[in-house]
C-alpha positions as CSV (number, residue, x, y, z in Angstrom):
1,X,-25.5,67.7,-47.9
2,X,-26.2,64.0,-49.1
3,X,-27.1,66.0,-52.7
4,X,-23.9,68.0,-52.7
5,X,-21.5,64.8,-51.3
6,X,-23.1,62.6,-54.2
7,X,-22.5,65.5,-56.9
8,X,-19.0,65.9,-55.8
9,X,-18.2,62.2,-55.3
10,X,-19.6,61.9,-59.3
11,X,-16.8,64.4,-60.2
12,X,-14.2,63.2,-59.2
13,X,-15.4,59.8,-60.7
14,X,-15.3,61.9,-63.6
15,X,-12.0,63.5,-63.3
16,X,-10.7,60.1,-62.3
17,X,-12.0,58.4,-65.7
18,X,-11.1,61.4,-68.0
19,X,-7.3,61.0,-66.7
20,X,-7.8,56.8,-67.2
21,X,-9.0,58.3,-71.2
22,X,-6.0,60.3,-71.5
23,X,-3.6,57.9,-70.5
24,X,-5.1,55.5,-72.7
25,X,-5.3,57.8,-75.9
26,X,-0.9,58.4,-75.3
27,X,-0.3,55.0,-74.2
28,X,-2.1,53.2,-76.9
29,X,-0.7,55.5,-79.7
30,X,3.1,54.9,-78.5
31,X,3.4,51.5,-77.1
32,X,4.1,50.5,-81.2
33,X,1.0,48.5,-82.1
34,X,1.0,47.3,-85.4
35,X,-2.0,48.2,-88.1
36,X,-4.2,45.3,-88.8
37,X,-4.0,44.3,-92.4
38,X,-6.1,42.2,-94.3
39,X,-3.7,39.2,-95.3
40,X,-2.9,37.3,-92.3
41,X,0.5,36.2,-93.6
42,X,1.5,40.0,-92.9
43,X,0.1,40.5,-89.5
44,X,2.3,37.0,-88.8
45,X,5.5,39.2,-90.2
46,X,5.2,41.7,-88.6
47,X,4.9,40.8,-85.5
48,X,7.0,43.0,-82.6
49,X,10.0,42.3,-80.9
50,X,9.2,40.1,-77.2
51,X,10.3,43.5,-75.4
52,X,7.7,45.1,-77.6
53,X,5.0,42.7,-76.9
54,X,5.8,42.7,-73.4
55,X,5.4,46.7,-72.5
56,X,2.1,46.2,-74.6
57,X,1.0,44.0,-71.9
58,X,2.5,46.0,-69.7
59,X,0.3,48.7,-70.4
60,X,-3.1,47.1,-71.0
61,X,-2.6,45.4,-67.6
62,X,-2.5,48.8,-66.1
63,X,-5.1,49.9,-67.9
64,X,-7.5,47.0,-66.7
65,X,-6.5,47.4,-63.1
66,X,-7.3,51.3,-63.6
67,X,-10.8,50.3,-64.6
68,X,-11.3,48.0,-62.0
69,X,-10.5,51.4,-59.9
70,X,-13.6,52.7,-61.3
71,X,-17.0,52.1,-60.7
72,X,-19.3,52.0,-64.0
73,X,-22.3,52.7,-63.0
74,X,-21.5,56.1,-61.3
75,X,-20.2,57.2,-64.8
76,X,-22.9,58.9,-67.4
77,X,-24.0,57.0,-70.0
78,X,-21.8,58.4,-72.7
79,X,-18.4,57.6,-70.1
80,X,-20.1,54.4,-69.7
81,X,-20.1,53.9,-73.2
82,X,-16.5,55.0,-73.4
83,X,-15.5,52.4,-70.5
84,X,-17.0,49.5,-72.3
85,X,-15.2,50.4,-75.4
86,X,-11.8,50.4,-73.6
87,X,-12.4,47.6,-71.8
88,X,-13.1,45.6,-74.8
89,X,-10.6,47.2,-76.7
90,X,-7.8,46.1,-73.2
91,X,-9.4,42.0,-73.6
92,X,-9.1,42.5,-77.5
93,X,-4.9,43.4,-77.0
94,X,-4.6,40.9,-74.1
95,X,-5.6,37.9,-76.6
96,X,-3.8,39.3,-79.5
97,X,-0.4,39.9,-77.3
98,X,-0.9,36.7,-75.6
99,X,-1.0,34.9,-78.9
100,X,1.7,36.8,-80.5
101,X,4.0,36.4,-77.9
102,X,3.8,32.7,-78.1
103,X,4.4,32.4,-81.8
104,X,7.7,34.3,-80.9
105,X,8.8,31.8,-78.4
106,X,7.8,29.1,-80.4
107,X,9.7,30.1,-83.5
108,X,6.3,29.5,-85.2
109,X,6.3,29.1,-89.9
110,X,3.6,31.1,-91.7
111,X,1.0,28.6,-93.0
112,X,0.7,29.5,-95.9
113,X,-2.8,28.2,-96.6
114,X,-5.0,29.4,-93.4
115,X,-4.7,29.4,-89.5
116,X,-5.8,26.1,-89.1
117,X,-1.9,24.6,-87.9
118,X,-1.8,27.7,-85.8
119,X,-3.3,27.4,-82.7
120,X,-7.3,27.7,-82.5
121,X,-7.1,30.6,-80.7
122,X,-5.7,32.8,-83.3
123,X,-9.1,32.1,-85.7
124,X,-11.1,33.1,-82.5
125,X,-9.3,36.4,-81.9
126,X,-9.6,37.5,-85.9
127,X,-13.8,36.3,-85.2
128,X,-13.6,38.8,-82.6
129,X,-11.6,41.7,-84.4
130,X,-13.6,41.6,-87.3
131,X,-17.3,40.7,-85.6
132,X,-16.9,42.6,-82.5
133,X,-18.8,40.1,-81.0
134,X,-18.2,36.5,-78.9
135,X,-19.6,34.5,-81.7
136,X,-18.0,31.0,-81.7
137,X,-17.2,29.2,-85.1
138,X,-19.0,26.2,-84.7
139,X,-22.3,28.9,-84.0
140,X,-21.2,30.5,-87.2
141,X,-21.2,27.7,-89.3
142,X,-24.5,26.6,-88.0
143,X,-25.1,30.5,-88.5
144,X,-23.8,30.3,-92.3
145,X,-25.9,27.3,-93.2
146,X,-29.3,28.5,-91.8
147,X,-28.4,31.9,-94.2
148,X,-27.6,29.6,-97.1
149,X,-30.8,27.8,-96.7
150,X,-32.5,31.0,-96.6
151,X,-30.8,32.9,-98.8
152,X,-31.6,30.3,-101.5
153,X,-35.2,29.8,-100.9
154,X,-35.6,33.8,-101.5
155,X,-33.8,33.1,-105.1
156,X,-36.1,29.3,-106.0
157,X,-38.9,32.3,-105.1
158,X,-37.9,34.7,-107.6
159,X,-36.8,31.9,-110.4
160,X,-40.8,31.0,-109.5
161,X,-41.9,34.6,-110.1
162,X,-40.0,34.4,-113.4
163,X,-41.7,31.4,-114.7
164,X,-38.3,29.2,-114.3
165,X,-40.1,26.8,-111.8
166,X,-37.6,23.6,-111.7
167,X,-35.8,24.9,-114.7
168,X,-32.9,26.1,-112.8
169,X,-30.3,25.5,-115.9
170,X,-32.6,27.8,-118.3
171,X,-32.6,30.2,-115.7
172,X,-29.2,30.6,-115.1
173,X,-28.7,30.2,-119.0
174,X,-30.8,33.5,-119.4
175,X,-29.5,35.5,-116.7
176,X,-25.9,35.5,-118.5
177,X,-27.1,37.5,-121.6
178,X,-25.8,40.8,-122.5
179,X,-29.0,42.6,-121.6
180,X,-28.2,41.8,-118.4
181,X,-24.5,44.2,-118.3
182,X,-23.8,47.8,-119.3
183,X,-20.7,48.3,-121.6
184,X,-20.4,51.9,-120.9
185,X,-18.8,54.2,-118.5
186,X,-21.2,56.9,-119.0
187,X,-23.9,54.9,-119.0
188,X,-23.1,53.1,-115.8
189,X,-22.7,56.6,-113.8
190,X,-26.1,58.1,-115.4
191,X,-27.7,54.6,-113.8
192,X,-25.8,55.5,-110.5
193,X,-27.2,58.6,-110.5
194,X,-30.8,57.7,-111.1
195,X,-31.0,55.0,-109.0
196,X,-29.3,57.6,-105.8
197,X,-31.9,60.1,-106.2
198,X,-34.7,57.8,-106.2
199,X,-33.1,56.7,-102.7
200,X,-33.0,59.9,-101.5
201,X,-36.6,60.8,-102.4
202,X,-37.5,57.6,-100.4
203,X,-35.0,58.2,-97.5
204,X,-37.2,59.9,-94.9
205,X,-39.1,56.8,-94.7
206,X,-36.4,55.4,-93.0
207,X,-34.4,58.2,-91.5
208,X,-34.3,61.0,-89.5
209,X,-31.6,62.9,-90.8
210,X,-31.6,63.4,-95.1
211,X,-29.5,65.7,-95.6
212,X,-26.3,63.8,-97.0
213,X,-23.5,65.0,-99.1
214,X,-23.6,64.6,-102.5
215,X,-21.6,61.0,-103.4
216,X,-19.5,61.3,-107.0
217,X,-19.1,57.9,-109.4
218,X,-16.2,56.9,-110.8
219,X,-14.9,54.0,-112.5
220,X,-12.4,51.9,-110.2
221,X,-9.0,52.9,-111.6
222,X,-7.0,49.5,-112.2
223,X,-9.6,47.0,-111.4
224,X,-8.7,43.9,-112.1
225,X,-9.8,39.6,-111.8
226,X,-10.1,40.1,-108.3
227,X,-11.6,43.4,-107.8
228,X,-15.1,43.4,-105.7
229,X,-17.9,44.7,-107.4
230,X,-17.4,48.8,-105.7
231,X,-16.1,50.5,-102.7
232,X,-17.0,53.5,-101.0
233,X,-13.9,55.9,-100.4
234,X,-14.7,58.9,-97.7
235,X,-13.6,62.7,-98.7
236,X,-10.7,62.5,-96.7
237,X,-9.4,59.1,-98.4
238,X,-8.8,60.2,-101.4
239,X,-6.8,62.5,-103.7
240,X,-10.1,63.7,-105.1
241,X,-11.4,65.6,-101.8
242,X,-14.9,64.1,-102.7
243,X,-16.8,61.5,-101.0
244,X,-16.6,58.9,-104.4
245,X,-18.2,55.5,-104.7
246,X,-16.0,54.0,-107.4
247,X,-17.6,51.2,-109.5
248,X,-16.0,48.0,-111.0
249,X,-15.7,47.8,-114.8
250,X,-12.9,45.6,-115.2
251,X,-13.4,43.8,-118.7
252,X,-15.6,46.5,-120.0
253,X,-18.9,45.5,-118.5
254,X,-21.1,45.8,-115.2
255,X,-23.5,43.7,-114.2
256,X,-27.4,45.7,-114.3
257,X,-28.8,43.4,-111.2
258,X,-25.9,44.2,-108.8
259,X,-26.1,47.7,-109.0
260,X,-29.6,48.5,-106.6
261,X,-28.5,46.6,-103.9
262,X,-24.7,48.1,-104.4
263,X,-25.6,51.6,-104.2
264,X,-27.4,50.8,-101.1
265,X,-24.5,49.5,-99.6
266,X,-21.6,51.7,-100.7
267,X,-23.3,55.0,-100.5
268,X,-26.9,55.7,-99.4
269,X,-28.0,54.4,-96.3
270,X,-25.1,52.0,-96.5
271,X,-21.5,53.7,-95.9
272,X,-21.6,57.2,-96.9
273,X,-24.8,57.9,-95.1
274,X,-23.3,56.5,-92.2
275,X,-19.8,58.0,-92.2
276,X,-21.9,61.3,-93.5
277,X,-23.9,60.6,-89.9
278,X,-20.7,60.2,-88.0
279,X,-19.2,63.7,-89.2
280,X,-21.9,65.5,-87.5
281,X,-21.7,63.4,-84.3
282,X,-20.4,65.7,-81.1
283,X,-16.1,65.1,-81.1
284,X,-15.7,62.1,-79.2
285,X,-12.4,60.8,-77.2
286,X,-9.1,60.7,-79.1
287,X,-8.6,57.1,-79.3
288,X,-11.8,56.5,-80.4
289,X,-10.0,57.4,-83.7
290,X,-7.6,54.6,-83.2
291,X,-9.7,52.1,-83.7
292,X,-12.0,50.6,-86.1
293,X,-14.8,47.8,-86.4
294,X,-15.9,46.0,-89.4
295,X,-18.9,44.2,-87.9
296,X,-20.1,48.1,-87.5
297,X,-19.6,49.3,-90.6
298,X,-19.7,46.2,-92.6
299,X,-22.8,44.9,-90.7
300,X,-24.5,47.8,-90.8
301,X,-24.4,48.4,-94.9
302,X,-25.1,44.6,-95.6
303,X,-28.2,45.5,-92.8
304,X,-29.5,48.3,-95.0
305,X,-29.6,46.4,-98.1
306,X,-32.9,44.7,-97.0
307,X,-34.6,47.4,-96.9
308,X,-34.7,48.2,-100.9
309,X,-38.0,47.6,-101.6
310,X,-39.0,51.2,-98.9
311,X,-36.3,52.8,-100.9
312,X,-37.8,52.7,-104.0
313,X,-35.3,49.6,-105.5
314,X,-35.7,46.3,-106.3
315,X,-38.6,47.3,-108.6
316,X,-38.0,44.1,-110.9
317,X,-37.6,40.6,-110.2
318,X,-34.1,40.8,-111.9
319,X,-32.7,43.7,-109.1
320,X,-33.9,42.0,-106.4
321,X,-32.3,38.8,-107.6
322,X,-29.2,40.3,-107.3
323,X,-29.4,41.4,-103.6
324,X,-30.1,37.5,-103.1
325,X,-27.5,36.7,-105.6
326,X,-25.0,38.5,-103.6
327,X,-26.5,37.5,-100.2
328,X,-25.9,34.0,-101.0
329,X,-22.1,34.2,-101.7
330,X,-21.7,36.6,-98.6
331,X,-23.4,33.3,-96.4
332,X,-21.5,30.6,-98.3
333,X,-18.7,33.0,-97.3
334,X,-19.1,31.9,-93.7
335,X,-19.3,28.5,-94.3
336,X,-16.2,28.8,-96.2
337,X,-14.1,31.0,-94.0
338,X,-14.7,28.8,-91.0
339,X,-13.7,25.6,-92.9
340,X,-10.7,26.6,-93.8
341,X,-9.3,28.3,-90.8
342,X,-11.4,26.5,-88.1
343,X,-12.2,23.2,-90.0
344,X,-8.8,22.6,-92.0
345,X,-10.2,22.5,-95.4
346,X,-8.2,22.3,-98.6
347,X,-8.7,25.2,-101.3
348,X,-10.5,22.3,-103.4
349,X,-13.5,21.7,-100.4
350,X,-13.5,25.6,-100.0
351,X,-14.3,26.0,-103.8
352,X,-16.4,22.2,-103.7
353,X,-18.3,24.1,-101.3
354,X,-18.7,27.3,-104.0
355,X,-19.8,25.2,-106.5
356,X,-21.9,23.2,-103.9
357,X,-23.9,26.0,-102.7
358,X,-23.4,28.8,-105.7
359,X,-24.9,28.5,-109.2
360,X,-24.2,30.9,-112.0
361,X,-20.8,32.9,-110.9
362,X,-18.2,30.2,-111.2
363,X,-16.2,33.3,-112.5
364,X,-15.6,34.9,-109.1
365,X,-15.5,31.3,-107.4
366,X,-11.4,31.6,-107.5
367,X,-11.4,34.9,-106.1
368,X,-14.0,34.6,-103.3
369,X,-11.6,31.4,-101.6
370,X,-8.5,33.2,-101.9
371,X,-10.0,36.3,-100.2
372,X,-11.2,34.1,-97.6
373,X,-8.3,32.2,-97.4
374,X,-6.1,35.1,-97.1
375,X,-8.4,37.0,-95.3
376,X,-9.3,35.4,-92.4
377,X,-12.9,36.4,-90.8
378,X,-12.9,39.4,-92.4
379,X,-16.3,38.5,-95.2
380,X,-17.4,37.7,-91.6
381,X,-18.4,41.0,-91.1
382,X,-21.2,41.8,-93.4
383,X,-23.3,38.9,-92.4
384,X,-22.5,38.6,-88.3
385,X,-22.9,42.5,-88.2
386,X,-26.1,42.6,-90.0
387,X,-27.4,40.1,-88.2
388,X,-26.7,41.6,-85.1
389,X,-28.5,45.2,-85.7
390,X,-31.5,43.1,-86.9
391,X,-31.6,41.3,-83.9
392,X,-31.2,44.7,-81.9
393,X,-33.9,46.0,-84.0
394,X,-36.1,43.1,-83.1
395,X,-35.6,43.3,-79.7
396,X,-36.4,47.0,-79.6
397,X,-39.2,46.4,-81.5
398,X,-40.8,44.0,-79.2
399,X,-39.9,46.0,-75.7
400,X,-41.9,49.4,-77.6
401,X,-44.7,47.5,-78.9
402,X,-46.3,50.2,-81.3
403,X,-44.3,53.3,-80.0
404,X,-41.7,51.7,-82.0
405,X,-40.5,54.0,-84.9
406,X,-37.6,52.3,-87.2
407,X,-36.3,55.6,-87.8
408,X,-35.3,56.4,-84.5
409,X,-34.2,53.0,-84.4
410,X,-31.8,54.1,-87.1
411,X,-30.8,57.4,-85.9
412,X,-30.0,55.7,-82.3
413,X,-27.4,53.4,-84.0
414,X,-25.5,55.6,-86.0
415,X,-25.3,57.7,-83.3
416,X,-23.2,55.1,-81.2
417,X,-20.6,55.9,-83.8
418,X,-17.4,53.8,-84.7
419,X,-17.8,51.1,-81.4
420,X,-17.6,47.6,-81.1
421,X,-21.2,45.9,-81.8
422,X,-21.1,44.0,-78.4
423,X,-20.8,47.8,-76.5
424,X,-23.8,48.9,-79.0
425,X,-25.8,45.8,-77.9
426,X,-25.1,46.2,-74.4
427,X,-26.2,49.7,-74.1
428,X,-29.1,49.4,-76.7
429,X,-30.4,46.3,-74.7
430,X,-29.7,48.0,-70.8
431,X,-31.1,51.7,-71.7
């Protein structure tokens, strides 16, 4: 009897969180939520009506109250999983209305130069959106100035290898000659393509599953100044059909030591092999489609980048510099972003900083402020979101002692799908 009034109590737990799911998925697709876009200035503009903002609320309050209704721990682990991502996902909306209803009332300008005049609490809500995590800005400065530190002491390592010992402005003089950048399309693809499949030969080293779509180059159509280096663009994002990993060759050349640690990141393990894993994941909830975390999918190809040597990369001292190279603006990225928007610096202390902090690529010292200016916590993401899965992976490694196999590791990750990383983490670190 006990056996039977426990199974039956569990369903309609169940039932009772499947109609909570439901509700969600309609409410949170018709309550007029606006898309969150990169520049802050046009999240500010767009901000809803106070009748808007106030059946948002509305809504997320019901939903709270409807999870307080249910008790977690008689859900399975994959509802559980669900209930933490909604109830993040209701605390998320509750500080984003909260803040957006008071820039209404106020009458509130645009600053056009940051968030810093805007209240504090707007820079700690775009930490959260993009991080996915509670990570403070005065721990990610601290946070940004231990990775500078050892970001740079990786590079004075290789400039050793090189024979460049306390020679830094020879070194830097040599790495900006022409051997050092392809001038042709063609060329850059065939380079693409060798460097993918020796990554693939090397992938079951790391991984569980190897069997990933194929991934097309392309040149970035209409690159310009301020283009990054590549981007990954999934099948269905594209007129093409085709997962594509489009490459930068704005001003007719690409740089020869980015291109290891790039393919990592843009296609394999970085972001196709990780949207490739999420394809083949079991359908999940509707709304889980609604939704999407940088510090996951960010963090987690800025993660895999480490691990080039296993892959068969960094094979010279020259690739491997330019993981560090790139590493070392992604850190002085944090260190930026929070002075700006948390600190209140001027676009000449943000590039002081740069030039501070960044030898050789003056070039994209411009670029790299305005993007942080005008994206607020969004270069955030690589470097938080790594962070975080290694520190997962170090915990895991030290609760399974030698029964600890980094390619389950892995494969237990990706499976979590597209979640916030604090849900991850809390599952990862309770299971």
């Amino acid at each position: 009897m006990n056996g039977l009034s426990c199974s039956a109590a569990g369903s309609r737990h169940r039932a009772k969180f499947d109609a909570l799911k439901s509700f969600f998925d309609k409410g949170s697709q018709s309550i007029g939520i606006a898309g969150m876009n990169f520049d802050y200035k046009e999240n500010l503009a767009q901000i809803q009506t106070m009748d808007t903002l106030d059946l948002q609320m509305r809504f997320f309050t019901t939903i709270r109250q409807q999870l307080q209704d249910i008790d977690r721990s008689k859900l399975e682990s994959a509802d559980q999983i669900d209930y933490d991502q909604i109830a993040y996902e209701v605390g998320l909306n509750e500080q984003r209305i909260t803040l957006e209803k008071a820039f209404r009332e106020q009458h509130m300008d645009i600053p056009p130069a940051g968030l810093y005049p805007l209240d504090s609490r707007w820079y700690d809500y775009y930490v959260r959106f993009y991080t996915s995590t509670d990570i403070t800005p005065d721990q990610l400065y601290a946070f940004g100035e231990k990775e500078v530190a050892r970001v740079k002491a990786e590079i004075e390592r290789i400039q050793a290898q090189m024979g460049y010992a306390q020679q830094t402005g020879a070194f830097y003089k040599m790495l900006e000659a022409d051997s050092f950048y392809l001038a042709d399309s063609l060329g850059i693809m065939t380079r693409y393509q060798e460097i993918s499949q020796t990554v693939l030969r090397h992938l079951s080293l790391l991984f569980c599953d190897t069997d990933i779509a194929k991934l097309t180059f392309m040149e970035w159509p209409g690159a310009n100044k301020y283009t990054p280096p590549g981007y990954y663009s999934p099948a269905g994002d594209n007129k093409y059909g085709k997962p594509v990993f489009f490459f930068n060759f704005y001003n007719g050349r690409h740089n020869i030591r980015a291109m290891d640690w790039l393919y990592m990141h843009e296609g394999v393990p970085g972001h196709h092999y990780q949207w490739s894993i999420r394809a083949k994941l079991p359908q999940s909830a509707p709304f889980k489609q609604l939704f999407f975390y940088p510090g996951n999918a960010e963090g987690w190809a800025a993660y895999i980048e480490y691990y080039g040597k296993e892959m068969g990369l960094y094979r010279d001292p020259y690739s491997e510099l330019g993981k560090w190279e790139w590493d070392l603006v992604r850190s002085v990225r944090v260190l930026i972003d929070v002075g700006i928007h948390h600190k209140g610096w001027t676009h000449e202390q943000a590039l002081q900083c740069w030039m501070q902090n960044i030898t050789g690529q003056d070039d994209i010292a411009e670029r790299e402020v305005t993007r942080c200016t005008n994206w607020p916590a969004q270069a955030l993401s690589y470097k938080v979101g790594a962070q975080k899965i290694m520190e997962l992976r170090d915990s895991m490694q030290a609760r399974q002692g030698r029964n600890f196999d980094i390619r389950k590791f892995h494969s237990r990750f990706l499976s979590y799908g597209n979640i916030p990383m604090q849900v991850i983490e809390r599952d990862m670190l309770l299971r």
